[in-house]
LOMAR-113632 format. One record per residue: residue number from 0; chain; x, y, z of N, C-alpha, C, O in turn. Coordinates in nm, 4 decimals. Atoms other than C-alpha are relative to their C-alpha. Layout:
% LOMAR-113632
{node NUM A {X Y Z} {X Y Z} {X Y Z} {X Y Z}},
...
% end
This chain:
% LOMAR-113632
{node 0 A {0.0849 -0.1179 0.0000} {0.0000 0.0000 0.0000} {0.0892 0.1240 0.0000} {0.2033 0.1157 0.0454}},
{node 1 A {-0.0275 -0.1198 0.0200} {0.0767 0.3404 -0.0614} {0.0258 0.1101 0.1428} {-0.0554 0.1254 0.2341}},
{node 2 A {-0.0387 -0.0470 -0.1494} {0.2503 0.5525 0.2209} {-0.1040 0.1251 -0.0086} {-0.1036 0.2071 -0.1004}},
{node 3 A {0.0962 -0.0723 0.0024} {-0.0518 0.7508 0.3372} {-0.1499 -0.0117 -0.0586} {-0.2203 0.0884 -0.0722}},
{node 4 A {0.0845 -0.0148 0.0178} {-0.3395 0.5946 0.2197} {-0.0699 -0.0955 0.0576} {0.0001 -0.1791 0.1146}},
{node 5 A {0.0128 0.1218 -0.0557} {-0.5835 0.3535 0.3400} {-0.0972 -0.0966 -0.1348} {-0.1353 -0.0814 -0.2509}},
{node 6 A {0.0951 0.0590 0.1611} {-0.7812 0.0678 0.1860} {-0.1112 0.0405 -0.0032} {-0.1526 0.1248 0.0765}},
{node 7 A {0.1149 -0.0532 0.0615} {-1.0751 0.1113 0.0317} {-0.1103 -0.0789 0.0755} {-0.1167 -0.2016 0.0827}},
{node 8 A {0.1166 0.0892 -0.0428} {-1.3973 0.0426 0.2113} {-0.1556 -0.0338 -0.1160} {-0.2351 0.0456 -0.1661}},
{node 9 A {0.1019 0.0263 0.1590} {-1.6508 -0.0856 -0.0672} {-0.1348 0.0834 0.0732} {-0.1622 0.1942 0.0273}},
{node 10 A {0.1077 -0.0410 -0.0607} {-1.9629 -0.0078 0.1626} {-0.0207 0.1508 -0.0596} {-0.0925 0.1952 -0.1492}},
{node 11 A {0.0033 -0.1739 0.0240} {-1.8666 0.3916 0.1924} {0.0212 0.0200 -0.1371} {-0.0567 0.0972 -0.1930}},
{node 12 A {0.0027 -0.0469 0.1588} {-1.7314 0.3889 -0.1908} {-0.1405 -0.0315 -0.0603} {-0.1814 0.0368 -0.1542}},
{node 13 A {0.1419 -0.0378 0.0904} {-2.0731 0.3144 -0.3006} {-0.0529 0.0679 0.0585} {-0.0965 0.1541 -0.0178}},
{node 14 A {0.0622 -0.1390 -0.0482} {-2.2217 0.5449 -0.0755} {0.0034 0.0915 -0.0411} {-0.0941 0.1649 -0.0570}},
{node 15 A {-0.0622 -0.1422 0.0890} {-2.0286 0.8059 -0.2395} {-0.0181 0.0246 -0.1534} {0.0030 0.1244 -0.2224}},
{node 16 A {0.0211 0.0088 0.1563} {-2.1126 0.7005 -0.5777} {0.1006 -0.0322 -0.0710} {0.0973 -0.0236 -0.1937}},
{node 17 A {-0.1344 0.1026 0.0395} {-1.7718 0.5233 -0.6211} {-0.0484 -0.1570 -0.0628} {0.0122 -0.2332 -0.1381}},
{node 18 A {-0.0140 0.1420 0.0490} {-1.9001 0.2159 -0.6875} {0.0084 -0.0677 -0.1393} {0.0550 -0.1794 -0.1620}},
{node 19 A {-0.0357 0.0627 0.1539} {-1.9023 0.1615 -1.0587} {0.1697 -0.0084 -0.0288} {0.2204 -0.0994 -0.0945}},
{node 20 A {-0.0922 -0.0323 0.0282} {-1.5493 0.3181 -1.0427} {0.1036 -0.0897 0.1306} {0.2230 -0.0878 0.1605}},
{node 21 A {-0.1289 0.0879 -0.1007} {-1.4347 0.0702 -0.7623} {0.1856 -0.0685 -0.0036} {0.2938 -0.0689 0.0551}},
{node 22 A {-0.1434 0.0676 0.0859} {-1.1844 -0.1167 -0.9733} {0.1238 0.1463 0.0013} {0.2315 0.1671 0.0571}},
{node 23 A {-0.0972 -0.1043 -0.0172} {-1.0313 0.1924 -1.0267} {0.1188 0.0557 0.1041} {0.2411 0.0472 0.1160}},
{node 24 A {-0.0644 -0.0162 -0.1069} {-0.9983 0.3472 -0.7258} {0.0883 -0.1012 0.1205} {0.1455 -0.0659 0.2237}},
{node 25 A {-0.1180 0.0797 -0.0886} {-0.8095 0.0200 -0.5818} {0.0830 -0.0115 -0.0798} {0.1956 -0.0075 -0.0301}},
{node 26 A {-0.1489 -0.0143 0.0731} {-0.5799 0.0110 -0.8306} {0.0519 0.1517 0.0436} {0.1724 0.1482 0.0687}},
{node 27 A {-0.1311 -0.1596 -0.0692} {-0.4357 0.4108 -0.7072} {0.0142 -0.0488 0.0744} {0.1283 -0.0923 0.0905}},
{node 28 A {-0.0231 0.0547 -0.1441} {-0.5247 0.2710 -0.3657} {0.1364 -0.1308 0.0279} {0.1979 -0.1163 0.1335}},
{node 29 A {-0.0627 0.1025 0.0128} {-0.2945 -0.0490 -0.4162} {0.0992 -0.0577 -0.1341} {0.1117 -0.1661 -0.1910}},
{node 30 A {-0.0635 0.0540 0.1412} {-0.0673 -0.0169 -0.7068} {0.1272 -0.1347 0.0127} {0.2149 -0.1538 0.0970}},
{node 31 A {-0.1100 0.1202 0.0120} {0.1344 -0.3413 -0.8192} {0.1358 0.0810 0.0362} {0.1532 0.2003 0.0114}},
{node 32 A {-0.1228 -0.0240 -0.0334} {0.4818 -0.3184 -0.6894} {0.1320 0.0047 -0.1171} {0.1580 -0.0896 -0.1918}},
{node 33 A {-0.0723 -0.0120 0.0885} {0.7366 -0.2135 -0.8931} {0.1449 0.0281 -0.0134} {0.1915 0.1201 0.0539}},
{node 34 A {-0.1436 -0.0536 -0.0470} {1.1194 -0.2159 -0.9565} {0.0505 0.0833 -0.1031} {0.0470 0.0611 -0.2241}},
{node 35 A {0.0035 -0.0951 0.0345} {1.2185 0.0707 -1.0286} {0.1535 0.0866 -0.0484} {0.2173 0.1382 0.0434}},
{node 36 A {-0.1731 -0.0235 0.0164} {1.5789 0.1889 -1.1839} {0.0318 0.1209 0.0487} {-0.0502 0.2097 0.0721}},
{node 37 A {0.0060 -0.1367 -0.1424} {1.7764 0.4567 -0.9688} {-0.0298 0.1087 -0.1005} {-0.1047 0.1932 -0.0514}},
{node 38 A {0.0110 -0.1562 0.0740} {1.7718 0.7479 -1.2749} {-0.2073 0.0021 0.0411} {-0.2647 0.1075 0.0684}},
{node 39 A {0.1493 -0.0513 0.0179} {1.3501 0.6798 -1.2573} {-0.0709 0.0259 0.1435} {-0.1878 0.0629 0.1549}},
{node 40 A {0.0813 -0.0011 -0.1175} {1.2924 0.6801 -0.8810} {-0.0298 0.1532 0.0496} {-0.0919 0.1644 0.1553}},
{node 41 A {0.0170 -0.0961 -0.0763} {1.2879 1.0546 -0.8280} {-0.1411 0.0449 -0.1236} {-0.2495 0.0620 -0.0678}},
{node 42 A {0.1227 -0.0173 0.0669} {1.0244 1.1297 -1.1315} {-0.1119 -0.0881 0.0133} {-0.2242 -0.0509 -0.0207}},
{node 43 A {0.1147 0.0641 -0.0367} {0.8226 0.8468 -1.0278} {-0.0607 0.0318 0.1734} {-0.1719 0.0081 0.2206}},
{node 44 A {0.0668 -0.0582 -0.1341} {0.8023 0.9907 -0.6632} {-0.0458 0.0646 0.0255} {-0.1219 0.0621 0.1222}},
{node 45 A {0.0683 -0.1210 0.0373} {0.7137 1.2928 -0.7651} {-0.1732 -0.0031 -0.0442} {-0.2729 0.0517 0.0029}},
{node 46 A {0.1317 0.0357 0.0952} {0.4345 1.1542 -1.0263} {-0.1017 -0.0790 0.1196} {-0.2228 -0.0580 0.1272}},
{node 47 A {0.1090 0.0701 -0.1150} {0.2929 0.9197 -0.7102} {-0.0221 0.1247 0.0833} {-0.1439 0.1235 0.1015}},
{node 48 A {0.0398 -0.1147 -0.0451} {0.2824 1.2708 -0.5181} {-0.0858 0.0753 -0.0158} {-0.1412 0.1428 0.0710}},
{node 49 A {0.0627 -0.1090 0.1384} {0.1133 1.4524 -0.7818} {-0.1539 -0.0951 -0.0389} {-0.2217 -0.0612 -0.1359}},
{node 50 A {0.1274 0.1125 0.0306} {-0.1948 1.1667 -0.7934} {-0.1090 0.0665 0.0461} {-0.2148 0.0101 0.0184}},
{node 51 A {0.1096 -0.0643 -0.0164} {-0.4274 1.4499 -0.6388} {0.0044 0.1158 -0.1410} {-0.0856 0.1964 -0.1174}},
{node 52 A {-0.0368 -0.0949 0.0754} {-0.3595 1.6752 -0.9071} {-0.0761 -0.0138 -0.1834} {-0.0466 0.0651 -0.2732}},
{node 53 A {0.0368 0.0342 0.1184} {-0.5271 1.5608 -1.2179} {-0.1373 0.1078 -0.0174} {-0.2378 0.1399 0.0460}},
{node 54 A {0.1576 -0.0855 0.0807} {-0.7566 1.7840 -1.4398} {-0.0968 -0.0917 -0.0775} {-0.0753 -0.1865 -0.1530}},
{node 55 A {0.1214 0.0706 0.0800} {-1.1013 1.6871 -1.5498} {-0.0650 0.1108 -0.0299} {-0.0802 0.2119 0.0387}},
{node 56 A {0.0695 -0.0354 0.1088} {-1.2934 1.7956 -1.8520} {-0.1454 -0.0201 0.0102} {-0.1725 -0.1366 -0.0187}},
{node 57 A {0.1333 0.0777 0.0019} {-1.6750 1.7671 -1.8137} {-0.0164 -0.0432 -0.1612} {0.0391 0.0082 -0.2583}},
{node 58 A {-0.0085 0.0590 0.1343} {-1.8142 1.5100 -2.1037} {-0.1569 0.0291 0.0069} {-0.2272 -0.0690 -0.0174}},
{node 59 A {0.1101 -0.0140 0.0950} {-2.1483 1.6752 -2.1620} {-0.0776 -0.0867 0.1147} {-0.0518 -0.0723 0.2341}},
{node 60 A {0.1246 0.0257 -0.1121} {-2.4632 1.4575 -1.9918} {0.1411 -0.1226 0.1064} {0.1562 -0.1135 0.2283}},
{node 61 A {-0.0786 0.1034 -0.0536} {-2.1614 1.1288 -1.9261} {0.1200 0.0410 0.1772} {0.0845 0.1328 0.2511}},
{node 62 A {-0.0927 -0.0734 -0.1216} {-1.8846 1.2010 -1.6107} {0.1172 0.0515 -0.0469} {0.1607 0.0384 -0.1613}},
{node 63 A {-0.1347 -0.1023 0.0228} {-1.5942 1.3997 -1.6109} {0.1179 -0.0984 -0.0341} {0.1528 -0.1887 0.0420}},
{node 64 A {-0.1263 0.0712 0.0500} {-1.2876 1.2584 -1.8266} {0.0965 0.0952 0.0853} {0.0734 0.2042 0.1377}},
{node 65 A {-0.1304 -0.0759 -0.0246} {-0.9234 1.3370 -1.7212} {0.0571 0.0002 -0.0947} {0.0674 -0.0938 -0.1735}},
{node 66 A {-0.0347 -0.0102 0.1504} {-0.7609 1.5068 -1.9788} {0.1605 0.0737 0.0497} {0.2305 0.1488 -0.0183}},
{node 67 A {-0.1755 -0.0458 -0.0276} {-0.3993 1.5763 -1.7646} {-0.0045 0.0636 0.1147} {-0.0948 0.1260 0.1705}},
{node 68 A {-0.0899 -0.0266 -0.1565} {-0.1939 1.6405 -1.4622} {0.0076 0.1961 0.0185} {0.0434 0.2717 -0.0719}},
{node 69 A {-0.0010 -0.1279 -0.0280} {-0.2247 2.0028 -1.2908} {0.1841 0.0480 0.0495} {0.2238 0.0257 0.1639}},
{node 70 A {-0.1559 0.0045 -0.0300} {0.1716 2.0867 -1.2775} {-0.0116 0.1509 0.0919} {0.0926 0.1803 0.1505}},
{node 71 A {-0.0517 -0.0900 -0.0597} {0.1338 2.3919 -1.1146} {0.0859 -0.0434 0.1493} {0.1861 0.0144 0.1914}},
{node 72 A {-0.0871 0.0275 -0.1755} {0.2525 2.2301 -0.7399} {0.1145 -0.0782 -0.0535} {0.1830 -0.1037 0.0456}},
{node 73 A {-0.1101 0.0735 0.0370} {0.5381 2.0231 -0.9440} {0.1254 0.1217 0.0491} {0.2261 0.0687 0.0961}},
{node 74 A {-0.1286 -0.0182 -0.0671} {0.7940 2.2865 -0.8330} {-0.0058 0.0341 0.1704} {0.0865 0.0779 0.2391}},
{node 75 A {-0.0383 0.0504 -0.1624} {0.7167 2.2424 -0.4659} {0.0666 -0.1156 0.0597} {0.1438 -0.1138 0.1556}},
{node 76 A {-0.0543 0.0884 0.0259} {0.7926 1.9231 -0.5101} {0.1827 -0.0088 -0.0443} {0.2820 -0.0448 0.0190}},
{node 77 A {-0.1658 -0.0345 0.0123} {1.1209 1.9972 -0.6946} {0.0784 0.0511 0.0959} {0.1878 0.0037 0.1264}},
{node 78 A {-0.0970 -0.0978 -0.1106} {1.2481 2.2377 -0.4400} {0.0319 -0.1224 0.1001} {0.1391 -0.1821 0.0895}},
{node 79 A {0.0288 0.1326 -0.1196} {1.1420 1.9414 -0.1088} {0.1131 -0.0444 -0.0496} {0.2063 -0.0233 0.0279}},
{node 80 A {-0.0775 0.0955 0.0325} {1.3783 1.7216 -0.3379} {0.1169 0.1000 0.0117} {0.2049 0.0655 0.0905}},
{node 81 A {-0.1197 -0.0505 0.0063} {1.6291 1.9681 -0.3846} {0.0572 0.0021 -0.1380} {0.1793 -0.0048 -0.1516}},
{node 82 A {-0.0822 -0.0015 0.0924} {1.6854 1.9812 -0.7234} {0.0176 0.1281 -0.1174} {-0.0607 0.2207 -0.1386}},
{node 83 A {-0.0125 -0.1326 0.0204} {1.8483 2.2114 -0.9289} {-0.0095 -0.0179 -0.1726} {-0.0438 -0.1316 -0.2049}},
{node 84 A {0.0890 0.0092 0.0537} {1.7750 2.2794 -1.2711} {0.0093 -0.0381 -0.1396} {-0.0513 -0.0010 -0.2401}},
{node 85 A {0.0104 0.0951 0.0679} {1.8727 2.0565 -1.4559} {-0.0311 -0.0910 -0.0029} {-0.0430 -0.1584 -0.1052}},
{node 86 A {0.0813 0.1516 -0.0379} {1.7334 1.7761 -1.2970} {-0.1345 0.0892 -0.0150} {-0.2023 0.0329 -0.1010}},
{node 87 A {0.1642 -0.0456 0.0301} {1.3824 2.0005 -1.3051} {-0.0068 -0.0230 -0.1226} {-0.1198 -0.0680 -0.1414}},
{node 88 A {0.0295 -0.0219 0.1420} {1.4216 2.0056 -1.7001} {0.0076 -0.1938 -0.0199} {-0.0879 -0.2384 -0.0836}},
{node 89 A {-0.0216 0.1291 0.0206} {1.5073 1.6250 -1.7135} {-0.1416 -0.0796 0.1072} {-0.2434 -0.1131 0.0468}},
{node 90 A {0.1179 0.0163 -0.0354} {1.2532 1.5127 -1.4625} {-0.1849 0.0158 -0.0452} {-0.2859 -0.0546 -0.0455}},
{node 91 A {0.1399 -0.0463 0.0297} {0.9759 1.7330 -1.5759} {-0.0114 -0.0951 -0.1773} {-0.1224 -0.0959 -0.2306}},
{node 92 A {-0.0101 0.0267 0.1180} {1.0770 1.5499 -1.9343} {-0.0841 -0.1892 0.0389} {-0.1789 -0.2453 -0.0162}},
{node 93 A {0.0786 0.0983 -0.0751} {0.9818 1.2288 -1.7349} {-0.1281 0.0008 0.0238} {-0.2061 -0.0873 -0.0123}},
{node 94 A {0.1200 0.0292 -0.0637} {0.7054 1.3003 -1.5853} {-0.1063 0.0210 -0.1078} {-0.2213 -0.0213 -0.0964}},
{node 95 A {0.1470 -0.0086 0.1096} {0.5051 1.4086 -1.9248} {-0.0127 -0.1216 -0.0373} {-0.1266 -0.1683 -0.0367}},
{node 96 A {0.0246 0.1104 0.0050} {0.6019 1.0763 -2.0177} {-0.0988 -0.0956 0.0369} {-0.1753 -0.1717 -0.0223}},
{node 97 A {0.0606 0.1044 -0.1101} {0.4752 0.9114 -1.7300} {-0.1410 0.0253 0.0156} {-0.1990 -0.0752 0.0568}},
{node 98 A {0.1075 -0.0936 0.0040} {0.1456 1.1371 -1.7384} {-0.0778 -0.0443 -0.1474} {-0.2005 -0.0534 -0.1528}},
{node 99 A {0.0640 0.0281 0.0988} {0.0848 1.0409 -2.0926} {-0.0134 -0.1792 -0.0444} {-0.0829 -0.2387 -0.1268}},
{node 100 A {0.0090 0.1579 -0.0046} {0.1696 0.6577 -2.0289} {-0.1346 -0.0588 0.1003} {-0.1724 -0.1751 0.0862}},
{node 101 A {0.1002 -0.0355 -0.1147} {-0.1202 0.7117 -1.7298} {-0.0953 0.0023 -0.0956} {-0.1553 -0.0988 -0.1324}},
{node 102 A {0.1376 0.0260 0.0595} {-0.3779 0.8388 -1.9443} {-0.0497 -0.1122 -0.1229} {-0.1619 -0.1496 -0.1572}},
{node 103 A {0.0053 0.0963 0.0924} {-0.3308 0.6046 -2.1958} {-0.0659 -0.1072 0.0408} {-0.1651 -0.1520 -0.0167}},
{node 104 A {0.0014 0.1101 -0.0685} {-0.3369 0.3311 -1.9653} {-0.1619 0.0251 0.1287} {-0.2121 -0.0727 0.1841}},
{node 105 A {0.1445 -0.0746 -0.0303} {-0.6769 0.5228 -1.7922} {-0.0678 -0.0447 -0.0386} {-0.1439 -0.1256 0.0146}},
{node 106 A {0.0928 -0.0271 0.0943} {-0.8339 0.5618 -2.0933} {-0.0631 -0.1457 -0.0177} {-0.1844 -0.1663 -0.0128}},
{node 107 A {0.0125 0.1354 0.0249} {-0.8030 0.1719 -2.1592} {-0.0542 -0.0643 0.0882} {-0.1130 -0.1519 0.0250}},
{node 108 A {0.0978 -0.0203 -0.1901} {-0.9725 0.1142 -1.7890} {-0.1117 -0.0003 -0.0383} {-0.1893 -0.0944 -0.0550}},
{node 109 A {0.1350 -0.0309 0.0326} {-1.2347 0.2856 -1.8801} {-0.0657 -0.0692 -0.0752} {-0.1455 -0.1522 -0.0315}},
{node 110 A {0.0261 0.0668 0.0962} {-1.3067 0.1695 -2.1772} {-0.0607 -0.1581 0.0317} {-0.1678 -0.2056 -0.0060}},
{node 111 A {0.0267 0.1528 0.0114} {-1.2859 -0.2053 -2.0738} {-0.1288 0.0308 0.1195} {-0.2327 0.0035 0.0595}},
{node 112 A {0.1007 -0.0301 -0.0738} {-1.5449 -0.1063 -1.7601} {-0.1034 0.0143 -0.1105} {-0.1758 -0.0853 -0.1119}},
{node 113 A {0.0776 -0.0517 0.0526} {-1.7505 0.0282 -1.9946} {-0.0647 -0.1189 -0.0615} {-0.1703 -0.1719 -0.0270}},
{node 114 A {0.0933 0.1419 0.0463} {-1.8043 -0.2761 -2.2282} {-0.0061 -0.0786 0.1076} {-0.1161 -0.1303 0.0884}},
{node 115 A {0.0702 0.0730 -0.0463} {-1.8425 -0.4717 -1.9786} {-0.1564 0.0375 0.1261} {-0.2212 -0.0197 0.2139}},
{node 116 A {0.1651 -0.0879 -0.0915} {-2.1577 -0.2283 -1.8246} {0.0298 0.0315 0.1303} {-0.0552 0.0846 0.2019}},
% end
């Protein structure tokens, strides 16, 4: 589990109107474990930081898509780490990456939820 979060109680997520989106929300809640090479561990700590931060698009009568990461708090982040600014330009080169490997990998989520109702 994720430092700082807890698990997911199914009960309250449908209460909240989580429940179609359950799957979801335990995968942020509980992401697979991953090994991670030393150049990628500081843009991926960042990007798990940054997991409140996502912009959504309303889709008309359907729910709100995410259509990308809100970077404005990414150099609070930078500073905390300490880095200077060339690692900000190399990082931040990361993290669109990682941001566009995300929605991709979202989008495809959705999608499969979807056909299956």
């Amino acid at each position: 589990m994720v430092r700082g979060t807890q698990a997911v109680d199914q009960q309250a997520a449908t209460r909240l109107g989580f429940g179609k989106h359950l799957a979801l929300l335990q995968q942020i809640t509980r992401p697979k474990p991953l090994n991670v090479y030393p150049d990628n561990q500081t843009p991926l700590a960042i990007f798990r930081r940054m997991q409140t931060q996502w912009r959504y698009a309303p889709a008309g009568m359907g729910a709100a898509r995410i259509v990308g990461m809100d970077w404005s708090i990414l150099p609070r982040h930078e500073a905390a780490l300490g880095l200077d600014e060339q690692a900000r330009i190399a990082v931040f080169a990361d993290l669109e990456l990682l941001e566009l490997a995300w929605l991709e990998e979202h989008a495809q989520l959705v999608s499969e939820q979807q056909s299956r109702g």
